[in-house]
C-alpha positions as a Markdown table, in Angstrom:
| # | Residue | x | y | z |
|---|---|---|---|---|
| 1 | Unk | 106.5 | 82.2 | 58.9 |
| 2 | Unk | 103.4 | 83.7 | 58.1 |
| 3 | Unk | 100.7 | 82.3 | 56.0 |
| 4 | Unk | 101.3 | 81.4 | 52.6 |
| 5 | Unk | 99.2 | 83.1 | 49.7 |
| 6 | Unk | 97.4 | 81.7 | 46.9 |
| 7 | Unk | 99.4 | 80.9 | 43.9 |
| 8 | Unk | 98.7 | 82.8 | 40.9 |
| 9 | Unk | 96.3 | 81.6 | 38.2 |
| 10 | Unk | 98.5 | 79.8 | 35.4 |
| 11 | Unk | 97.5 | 79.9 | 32.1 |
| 12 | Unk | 97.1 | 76.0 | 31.9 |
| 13 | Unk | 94.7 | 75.9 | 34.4 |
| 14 | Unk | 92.5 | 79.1 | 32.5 |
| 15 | Unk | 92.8 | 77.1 | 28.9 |
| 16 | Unk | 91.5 | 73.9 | 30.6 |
| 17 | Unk | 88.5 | 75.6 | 32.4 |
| 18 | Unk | 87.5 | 77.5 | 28.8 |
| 19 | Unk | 87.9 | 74.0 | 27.4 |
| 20 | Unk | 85.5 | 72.8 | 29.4 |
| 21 | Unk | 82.9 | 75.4 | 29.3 |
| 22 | Unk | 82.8 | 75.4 | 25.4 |
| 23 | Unk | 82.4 | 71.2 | 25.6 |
| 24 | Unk | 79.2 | 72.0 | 27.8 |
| 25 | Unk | 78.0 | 74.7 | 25.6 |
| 26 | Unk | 78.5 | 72.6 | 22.7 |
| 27 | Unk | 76.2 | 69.4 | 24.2 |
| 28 | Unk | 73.5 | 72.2 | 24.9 |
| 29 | Unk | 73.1 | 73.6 | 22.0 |
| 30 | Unk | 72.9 | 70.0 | 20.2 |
| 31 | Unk | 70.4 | 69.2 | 23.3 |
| 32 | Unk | 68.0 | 72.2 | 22.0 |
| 33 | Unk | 68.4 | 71.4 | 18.0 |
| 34 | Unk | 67.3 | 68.1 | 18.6 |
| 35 | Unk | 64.4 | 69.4 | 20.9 |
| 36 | Unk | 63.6 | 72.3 | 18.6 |
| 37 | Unk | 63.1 | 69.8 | 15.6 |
| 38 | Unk | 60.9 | 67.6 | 17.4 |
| 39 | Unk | 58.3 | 70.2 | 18.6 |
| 40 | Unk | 58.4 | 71.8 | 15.7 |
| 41 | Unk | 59.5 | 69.4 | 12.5 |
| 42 | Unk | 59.0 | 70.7 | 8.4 |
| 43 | Unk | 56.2 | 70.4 | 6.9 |
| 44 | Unk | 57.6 | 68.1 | 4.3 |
| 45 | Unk | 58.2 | 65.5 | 7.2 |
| 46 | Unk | 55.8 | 62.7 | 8.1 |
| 47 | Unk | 53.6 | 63.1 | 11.3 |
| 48 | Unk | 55.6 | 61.2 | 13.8 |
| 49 | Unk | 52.5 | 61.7 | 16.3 |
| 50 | Unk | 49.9 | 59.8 | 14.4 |
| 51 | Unk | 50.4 | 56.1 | 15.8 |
| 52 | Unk | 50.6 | 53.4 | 13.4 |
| 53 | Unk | 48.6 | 49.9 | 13.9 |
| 54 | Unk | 50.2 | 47.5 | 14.5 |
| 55 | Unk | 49.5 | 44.4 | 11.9 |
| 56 | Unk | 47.0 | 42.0 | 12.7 |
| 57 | Unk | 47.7 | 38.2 | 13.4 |
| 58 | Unk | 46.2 | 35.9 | 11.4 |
| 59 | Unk | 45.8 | 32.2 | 12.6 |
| 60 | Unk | 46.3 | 29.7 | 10.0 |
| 61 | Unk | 43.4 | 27.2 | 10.9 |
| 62 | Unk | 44.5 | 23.0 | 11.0 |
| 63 | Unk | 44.1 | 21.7 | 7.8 |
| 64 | Unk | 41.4 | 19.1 | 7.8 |
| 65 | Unk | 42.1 | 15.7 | 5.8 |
| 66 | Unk | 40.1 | 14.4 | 3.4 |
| 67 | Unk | 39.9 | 10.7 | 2.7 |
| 68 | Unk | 40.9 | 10.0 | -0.4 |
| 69 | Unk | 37.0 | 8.5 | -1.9 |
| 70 | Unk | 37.1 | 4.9 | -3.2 |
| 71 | Unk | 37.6 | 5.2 | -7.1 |
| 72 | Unk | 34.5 | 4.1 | -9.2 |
| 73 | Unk | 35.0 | 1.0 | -11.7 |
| 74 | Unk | 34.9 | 3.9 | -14.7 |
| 75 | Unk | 36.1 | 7.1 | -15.1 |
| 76 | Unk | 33.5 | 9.9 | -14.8 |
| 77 | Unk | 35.4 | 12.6 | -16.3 |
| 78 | Unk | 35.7 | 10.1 | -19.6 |
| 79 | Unk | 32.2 | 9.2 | -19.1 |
| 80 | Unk | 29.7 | 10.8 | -21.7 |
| 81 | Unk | 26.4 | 11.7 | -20.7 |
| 82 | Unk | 23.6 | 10.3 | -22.4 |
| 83 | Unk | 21.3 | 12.3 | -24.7 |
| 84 | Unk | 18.8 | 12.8 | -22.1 |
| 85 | Unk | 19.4 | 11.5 | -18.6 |
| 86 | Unk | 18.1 | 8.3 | -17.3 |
| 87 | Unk | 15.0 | 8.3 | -15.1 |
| 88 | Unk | 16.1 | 6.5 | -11.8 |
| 89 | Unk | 13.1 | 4.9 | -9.7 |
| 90 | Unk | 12.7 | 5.8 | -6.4 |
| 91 | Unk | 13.2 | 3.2 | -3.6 |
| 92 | Unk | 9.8 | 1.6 | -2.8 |
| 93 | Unk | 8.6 | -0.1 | 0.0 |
| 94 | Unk | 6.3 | -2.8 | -1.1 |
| 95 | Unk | 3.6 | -3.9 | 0.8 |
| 96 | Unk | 4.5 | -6.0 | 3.8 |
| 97 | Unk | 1.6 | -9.0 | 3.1 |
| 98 | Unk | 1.8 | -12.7 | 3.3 |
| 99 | Unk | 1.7 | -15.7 | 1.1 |
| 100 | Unk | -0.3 | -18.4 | 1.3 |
| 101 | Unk | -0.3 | -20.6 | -1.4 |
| 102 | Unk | 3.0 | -21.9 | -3.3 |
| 103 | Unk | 2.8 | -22.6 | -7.0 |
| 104 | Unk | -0.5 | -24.3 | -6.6 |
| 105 | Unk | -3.6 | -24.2 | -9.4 |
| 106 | Unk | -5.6 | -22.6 | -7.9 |
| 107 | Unk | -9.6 | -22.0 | -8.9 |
| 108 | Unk | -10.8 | -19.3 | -8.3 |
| 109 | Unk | -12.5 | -17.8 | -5.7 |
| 110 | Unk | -10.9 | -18.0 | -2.4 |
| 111 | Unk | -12.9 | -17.3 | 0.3 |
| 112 | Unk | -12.3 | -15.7 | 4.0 |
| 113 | Unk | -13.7 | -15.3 | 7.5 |
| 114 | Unk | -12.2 | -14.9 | 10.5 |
| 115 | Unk | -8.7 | -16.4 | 10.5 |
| 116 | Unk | -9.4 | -18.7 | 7.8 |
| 117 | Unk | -9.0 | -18.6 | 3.9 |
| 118 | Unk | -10.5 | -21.7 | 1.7 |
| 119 | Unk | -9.6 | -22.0 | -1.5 |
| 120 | Unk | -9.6 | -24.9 | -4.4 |
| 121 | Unk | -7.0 | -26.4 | -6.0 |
| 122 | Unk | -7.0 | -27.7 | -9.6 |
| 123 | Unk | -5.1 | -31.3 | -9.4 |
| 124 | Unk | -6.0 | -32.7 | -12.6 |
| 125 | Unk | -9.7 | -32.3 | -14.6 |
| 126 | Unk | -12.3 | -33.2 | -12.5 |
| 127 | Unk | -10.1 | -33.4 | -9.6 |
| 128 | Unk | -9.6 | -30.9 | -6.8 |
| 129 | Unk | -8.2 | -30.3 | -3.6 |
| 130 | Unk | -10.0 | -27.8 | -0.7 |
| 131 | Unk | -7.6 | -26.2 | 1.6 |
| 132 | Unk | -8.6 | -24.6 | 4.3 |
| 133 | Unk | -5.6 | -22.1 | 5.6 |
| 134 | Unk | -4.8 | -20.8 | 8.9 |
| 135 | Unk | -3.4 | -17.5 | 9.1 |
| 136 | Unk | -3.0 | -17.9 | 12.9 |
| 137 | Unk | -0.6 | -21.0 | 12.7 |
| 138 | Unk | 0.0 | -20.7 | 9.4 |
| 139 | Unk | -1.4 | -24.7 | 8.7 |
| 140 | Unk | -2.9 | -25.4 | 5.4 |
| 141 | Unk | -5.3 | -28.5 | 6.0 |
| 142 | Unk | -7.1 | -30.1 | 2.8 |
| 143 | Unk | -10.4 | -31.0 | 3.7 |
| 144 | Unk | -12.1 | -32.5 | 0.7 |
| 145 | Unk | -10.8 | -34.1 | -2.6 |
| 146 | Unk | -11.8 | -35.2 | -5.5 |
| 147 | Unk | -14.6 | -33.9 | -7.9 |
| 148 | Unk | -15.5 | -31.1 | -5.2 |
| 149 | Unk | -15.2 | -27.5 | -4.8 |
| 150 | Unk | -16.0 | -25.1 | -2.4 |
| 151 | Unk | -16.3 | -21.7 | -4.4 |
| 152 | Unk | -14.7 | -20.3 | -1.4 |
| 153 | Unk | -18.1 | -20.5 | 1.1 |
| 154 | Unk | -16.9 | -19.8 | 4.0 |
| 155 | Unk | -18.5 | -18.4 | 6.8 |
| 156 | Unk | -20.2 | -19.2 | 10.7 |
| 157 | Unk | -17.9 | -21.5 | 11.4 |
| 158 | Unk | -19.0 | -24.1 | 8.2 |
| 159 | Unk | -17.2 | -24.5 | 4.7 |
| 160 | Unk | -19.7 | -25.6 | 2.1 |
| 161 | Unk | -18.9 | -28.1 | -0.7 |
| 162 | Unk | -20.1 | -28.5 | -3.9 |
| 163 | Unk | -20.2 | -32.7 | -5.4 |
| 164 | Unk | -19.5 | -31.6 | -9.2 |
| 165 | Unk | -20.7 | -35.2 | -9.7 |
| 166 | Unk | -23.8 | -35.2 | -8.3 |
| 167 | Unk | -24.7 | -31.7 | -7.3 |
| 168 | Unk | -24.6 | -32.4 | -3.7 |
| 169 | Unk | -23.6 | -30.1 | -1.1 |
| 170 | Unk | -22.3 | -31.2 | 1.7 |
| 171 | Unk | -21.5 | -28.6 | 4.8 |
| 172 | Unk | -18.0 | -29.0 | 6.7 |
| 173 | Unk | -17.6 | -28.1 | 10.4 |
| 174 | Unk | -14.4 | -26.6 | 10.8 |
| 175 | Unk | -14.3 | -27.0 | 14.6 |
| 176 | Unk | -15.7 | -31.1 | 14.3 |
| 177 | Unk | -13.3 | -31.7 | 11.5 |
| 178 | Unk | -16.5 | -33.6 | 9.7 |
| 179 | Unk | -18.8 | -33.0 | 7.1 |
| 180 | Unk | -22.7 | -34.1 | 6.4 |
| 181 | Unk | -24.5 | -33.3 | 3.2 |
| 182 | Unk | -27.4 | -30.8 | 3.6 |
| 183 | Unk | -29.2 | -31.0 | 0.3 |
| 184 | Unk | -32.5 | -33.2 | -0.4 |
| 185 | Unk | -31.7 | -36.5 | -2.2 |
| 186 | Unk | -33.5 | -35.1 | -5.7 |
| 187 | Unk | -30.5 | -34.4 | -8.2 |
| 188 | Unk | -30.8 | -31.6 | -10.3 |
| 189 | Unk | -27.5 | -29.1 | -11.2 |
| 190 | Unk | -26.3 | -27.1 | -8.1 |
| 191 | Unk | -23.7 | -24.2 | -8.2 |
| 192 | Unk | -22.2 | -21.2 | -6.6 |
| 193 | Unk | -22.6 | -22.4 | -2.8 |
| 194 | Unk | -22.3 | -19.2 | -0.6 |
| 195 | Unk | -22.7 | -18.6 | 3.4 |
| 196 | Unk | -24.3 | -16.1 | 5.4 |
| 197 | Unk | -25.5 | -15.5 | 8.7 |
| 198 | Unk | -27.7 | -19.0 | 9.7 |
| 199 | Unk | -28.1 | -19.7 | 6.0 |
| 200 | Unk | -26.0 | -21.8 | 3.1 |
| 201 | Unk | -27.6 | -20.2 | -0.6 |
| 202 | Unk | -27.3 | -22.0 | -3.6 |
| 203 | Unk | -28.7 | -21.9 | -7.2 |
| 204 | Unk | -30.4 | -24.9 | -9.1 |
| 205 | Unk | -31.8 | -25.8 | -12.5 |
| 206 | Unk | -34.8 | -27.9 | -12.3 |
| 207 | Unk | -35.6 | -27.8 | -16.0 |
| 208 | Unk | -35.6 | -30.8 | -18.1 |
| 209 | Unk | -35.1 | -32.1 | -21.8 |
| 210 | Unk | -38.3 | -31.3 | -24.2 |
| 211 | Unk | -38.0 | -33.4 | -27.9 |
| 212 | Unk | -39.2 | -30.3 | -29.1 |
| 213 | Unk | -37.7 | -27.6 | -27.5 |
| 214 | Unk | -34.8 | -29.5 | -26.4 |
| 215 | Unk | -32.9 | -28.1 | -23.1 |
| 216 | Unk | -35.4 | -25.8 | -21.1 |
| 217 | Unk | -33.7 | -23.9 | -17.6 |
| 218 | Unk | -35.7 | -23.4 | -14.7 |
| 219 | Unk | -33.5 | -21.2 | -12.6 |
| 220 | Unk | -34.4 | -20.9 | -9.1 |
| 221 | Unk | -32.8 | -20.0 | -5.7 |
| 222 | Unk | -32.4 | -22.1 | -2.6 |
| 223 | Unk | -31.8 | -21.8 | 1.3 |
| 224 | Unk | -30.9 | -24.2 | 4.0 |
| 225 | Unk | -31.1 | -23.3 | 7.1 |
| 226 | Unk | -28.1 | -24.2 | 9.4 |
| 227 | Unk | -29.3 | -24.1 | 12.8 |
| 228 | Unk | -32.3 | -26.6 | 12.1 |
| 229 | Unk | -32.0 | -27.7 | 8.8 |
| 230 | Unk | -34.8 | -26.4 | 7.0 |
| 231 | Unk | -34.7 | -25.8 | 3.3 |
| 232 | Unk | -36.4 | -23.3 | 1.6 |
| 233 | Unk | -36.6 | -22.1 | -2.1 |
| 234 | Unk | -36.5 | -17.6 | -2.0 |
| 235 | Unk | -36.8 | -17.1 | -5.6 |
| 236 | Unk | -38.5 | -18.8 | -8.5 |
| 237 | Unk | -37.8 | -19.5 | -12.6 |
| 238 | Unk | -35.3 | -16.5 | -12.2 |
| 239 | Unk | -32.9 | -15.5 | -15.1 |
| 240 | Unk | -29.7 | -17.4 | -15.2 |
| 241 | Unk | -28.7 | -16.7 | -11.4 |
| 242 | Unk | -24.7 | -16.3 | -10.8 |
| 243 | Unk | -22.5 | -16.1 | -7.3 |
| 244 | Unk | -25.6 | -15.1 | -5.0 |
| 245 | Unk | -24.3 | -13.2 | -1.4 |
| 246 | Unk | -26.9 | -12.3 | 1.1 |
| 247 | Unk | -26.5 | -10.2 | 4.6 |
| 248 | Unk | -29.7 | -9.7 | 6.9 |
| 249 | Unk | -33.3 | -9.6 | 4.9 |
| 250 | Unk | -31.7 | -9.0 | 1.2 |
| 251 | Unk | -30.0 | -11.0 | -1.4 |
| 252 | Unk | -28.2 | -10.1 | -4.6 |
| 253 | Unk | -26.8 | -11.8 | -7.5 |
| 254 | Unk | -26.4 | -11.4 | -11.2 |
| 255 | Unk | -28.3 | -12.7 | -14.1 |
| 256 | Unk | -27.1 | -13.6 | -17.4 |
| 257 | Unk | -30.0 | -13.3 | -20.0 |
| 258 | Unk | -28.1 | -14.3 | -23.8 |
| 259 | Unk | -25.8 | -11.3 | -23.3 |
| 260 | Unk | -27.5 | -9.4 | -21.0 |
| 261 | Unk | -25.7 | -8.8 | -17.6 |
| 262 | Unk | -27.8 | -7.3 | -14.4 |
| 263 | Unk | -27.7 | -6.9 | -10.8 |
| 264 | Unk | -30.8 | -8.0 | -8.8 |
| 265 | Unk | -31.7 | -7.1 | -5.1 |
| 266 | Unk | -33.9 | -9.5 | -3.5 |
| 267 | Unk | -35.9 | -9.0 | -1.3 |
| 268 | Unk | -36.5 | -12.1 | 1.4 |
| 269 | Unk | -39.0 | -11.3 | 3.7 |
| 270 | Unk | -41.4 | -9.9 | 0.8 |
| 271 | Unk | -40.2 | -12.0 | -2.0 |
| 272 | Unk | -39.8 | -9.4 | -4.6 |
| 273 | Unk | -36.9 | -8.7 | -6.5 |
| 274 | Unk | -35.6 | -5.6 | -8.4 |
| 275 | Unk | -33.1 | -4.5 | -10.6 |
| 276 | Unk | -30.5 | -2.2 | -9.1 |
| 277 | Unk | -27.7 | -1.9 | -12.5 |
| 278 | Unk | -28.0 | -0.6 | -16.1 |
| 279 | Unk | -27.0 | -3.3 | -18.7 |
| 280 | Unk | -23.3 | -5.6 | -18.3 |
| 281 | Unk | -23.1 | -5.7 | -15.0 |
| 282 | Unk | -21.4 | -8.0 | -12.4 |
| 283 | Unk | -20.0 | -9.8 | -9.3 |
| 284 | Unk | -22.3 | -8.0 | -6.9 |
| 285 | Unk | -21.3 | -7.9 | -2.8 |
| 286 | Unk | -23.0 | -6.9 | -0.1 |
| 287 | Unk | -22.3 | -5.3 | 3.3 |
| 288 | Unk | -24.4 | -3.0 | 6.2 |
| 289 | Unk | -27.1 | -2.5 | 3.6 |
| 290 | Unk | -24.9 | -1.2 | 0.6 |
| 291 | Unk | -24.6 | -3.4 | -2.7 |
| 292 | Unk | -20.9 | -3.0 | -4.6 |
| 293 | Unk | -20.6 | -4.2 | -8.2 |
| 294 | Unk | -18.6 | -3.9 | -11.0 |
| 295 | Unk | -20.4 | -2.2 | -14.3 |
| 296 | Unk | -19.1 | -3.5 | -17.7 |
| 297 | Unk | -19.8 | -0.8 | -19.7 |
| 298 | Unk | -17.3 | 1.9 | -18.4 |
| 299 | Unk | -15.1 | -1.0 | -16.0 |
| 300 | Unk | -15.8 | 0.9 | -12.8 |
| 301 | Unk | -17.0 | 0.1 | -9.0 |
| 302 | Unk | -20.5 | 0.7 | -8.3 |
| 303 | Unk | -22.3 | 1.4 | -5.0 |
| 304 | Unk | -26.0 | 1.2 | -4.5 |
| 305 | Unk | -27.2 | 2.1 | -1.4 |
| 306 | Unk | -30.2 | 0.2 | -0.5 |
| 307 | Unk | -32.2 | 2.8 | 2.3 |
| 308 | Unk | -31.8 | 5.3 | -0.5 |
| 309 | Unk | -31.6 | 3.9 | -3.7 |
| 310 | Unk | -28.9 | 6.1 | -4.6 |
| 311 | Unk | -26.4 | 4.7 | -7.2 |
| 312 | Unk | -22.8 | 6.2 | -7.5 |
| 313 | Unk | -19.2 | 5.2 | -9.0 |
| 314 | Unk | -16.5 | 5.0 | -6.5 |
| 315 | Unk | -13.9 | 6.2 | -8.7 |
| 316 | Unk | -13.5 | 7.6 | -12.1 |
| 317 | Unk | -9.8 | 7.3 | -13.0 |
| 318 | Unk | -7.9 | 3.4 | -14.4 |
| 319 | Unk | -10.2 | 0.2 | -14.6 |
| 320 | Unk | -11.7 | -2.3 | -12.0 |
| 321 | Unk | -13.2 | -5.4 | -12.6 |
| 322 | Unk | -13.7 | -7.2 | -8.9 |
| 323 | Unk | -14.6 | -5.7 | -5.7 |
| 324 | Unk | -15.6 | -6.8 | -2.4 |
| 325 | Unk | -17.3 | -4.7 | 1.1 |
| 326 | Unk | -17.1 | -5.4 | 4.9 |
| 327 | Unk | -18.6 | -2.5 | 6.8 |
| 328 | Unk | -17.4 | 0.6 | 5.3 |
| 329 | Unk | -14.6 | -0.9 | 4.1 |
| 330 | Unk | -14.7 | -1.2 | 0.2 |
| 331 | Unk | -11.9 | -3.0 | -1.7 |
| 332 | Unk | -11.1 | -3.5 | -5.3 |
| 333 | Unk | -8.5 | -4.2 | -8.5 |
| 334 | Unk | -7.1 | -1.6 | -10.6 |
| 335 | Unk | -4.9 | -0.7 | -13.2 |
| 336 | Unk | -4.7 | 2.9 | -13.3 |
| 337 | Unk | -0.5 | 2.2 | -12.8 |
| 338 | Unk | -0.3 | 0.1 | -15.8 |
| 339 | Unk | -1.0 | -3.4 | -13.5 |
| 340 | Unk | -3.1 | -4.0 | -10.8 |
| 341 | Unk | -3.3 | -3.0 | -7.6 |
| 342 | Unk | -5.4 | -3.3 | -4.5 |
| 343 | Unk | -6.9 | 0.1 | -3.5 |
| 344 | Unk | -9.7 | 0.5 | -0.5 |
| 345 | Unk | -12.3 | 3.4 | 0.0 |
| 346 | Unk | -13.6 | 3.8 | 3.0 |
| 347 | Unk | -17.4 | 5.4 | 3.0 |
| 348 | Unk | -16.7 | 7.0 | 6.3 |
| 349 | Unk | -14.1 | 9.1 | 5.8 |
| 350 | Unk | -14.6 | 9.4 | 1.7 |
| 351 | Unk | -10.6 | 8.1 | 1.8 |
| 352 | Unk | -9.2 | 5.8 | -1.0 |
| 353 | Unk | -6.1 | 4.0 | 0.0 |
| 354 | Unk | -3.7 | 2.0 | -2.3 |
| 355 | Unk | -2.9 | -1.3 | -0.6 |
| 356 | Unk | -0.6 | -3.0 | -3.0 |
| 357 | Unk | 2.0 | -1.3 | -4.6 |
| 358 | Unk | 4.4 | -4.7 | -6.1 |
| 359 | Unk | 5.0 | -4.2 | -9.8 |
| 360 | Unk | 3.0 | -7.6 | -10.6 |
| 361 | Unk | -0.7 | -8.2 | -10.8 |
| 362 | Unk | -3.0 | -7.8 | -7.6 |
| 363 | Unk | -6.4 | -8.8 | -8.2 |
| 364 | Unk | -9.5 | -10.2 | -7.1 |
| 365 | Unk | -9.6 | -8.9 | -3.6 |
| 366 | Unk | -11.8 | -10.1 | -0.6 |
| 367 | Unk | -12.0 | -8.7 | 2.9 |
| 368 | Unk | -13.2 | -9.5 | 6.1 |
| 369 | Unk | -13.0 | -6.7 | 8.7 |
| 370 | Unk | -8.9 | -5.8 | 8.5 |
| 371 | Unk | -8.1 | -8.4 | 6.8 |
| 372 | Unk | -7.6 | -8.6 | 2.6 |
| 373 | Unk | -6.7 | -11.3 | 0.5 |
| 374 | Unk | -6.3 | -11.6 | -2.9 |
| 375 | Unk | -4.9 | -13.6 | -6.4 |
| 376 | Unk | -1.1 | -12.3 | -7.0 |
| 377 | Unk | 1.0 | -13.6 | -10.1 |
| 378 | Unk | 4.4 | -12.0 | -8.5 |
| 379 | Unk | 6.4 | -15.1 | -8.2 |
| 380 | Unk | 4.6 | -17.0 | -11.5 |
| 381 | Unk | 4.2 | -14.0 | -14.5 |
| 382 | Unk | 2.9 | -16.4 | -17.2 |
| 383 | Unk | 1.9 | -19.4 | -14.8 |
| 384 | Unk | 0.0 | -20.1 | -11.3 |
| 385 | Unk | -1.6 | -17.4 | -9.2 |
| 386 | Unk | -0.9 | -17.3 | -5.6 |
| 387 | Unk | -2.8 | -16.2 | -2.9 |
| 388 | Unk | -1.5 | -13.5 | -0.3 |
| 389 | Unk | -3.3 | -11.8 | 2.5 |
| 390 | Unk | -2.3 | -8.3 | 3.7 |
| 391 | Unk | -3.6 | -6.4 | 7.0 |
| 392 | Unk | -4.8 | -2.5 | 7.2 |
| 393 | Unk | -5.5 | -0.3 | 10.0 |
């Protein structure tokens, strides 16, 4: 049997394969639409091409917490403001000083040198107590009673006291613990004992009763000499002679003539005596050849300068009325705040500086190289004065 041959071509098998070929023309043509309208879309249609940012995140941060604040004991919101707001004062550091004495009378003037304040107390009339305060060991000692004062003469070493009952003055060794009168046995008045360098100053009156004229002063001015006793008398029948200081060869006090008030410069070593004020002036002090007082006529701080015999104020502004000098160190009162303060000026430098700043009275200072003290009525208003004591640099 020979080989067979190739069936014919049926007509199912032809309408499949036409089938087939019109599926596969079909997906081509739909393959280049789609690709046609991509490459080239209408204009009308949004630019597919341009990319698009993507939105940005945002971090929410932790919330903090607040503590709720402690409520006030009013409203604020229901709170109407005054008319015109209230002034508030600042926070003020006082001065950081001491105090000495504790409600006691005291007489005035203290004294001080070294480490040591003296100072009188009033017990009853005629009657007085002189401390004598440490400000090392803080000990208050009283070292004389009775009708006796000291003025606050201090100085060397020695407190002087004054007998109110028979004008004697007797001299007290602070290291001995004792005392030993110094004046001569004649009795005549005696005040305003003061100490400096080798020498103890005093005034005197030895005037006498005239039928006639009745009372007649003799003012005069007396020395004793510490270191052997010798008494001398440096200025004769003076006007009225009040709170004498002396440093080296010069001595100054005022006088008190009826109303007239002056400040007088004494010369020791030549006995002769000048006036160095105008008219109303007082409570001369002296220091390293420079006179302070205080002048009565416009309540300032004076400085006469003795090499020159130049005269100026120390300041111009509030009132003074006591002042004091060690070195270059002046001190004073003053009221230019409404009360009064303790202020220094220091010639060196030209520098004031306000020492007390305590809404009470400061007055009446004293210094003695970095050391002030001074009257303060803080704790008694209408009563006693206390003492304090303050250092500066």
């Amino acid at each position: 049997m020979g080989p067979s041959e190739p069936p014919e071509d049926s007509i199912v098998a032809k309408v499949m394969f036409f089938g087939v070929l019109a599926v596969l023309l079909i997906i081509l043509g739909g393959c280049a639409y789609f690709l046609y309208g991509y490459l080239f879309p209408p204009s009308d249609s949004p630019d597919i091409t341009t990319p698009v940012p993507s939105p940005t995140v945002v971090i929410t941060p932790t919330p903090v917490i607040t503590p709720t604040p402690t409520p006030l004991p009013y409203d604020w919101l229901t709170v109407s403001p005054t008319a015109e707001p209230t002034e508030v004062p600042p926070v003020v550091d006082y001065q950081y000083d001491t105090r000495i004495t504790d409600e006691v009378k005291i007489v005035m003037p203290p004294g001080i040198w070294g480490r040591y304040v003296v100072y009188d107390e009033r017990v009853s009339e005629n009657n007085y107590k002189v401390h004598l305060y440490d400000v090392k060991s803080l000990s208050d000692t009283v070292i004389a009673s009775g009708n006796v004062r000291s003025y606050g003469a201090i100085g060397q070493g020695k407190v002087a006291l004054l007998d109110l009952g028979d004008s004697s003055i007797k001299l007290y060794d602070i290291d001995r613990k004792s005392s030993e009168t110094i004046t001569p046995s004649k009795q005549f008045p005696r005040a305003f004992p003061s100490i400096f360098d080798d020498y103890v100053i005093y005034t005197g009156d030895e005037g006498g009763t005239n039928e006639v004229l009745g009372r007649i002063h003799i003012f005069s001015l007396y020395a004793h000499r510490m270191s052997d006793g010798i008494d001398s008398m440096w200025a004769v029948d003076i006007a009225e002679p009040h709170e004498p200081r002396g440093e080296g060869n010069y001595l100054v006090w005022w006088t008190i003539d009826g109303t007239k008030k002056e400040i007088i410069l004494h010369d020791i070593k030549s006995g002769k005596s000048q006036t160095i004020s105008t008219d109303n002036c007082d409570h001369p002090r002296i220091s390293d050849g420079v006179v302070v007082y205080h002048n009565g006529a416009d309540h300032h701080i004076y400085l006469y300068d003795i090499a020159s015999g130049q005269t100026r104020k120390i300041v111009a502004i509030g009132r003074q009325y006591s002042a004091d000098i060690s070195g270059s160190r002046i001190v004073y009162d003053d009221n230019r705040a409404g009360n009064w303060d303790i202020y220094m000026f220091d010639l060196s430098t030209g520098k004031e500086t306000q020492i007390t700043n305590e809404p009470h009275d400061q007055m009446s200072p004293q210094i003695y190289g970095d050391t002030i003290i001074y009257m303060d009525n803080r704790n008694s208003p209408t009563g006693n004065w206390d003492i304090y004591t303050i250092k500066v640099s």
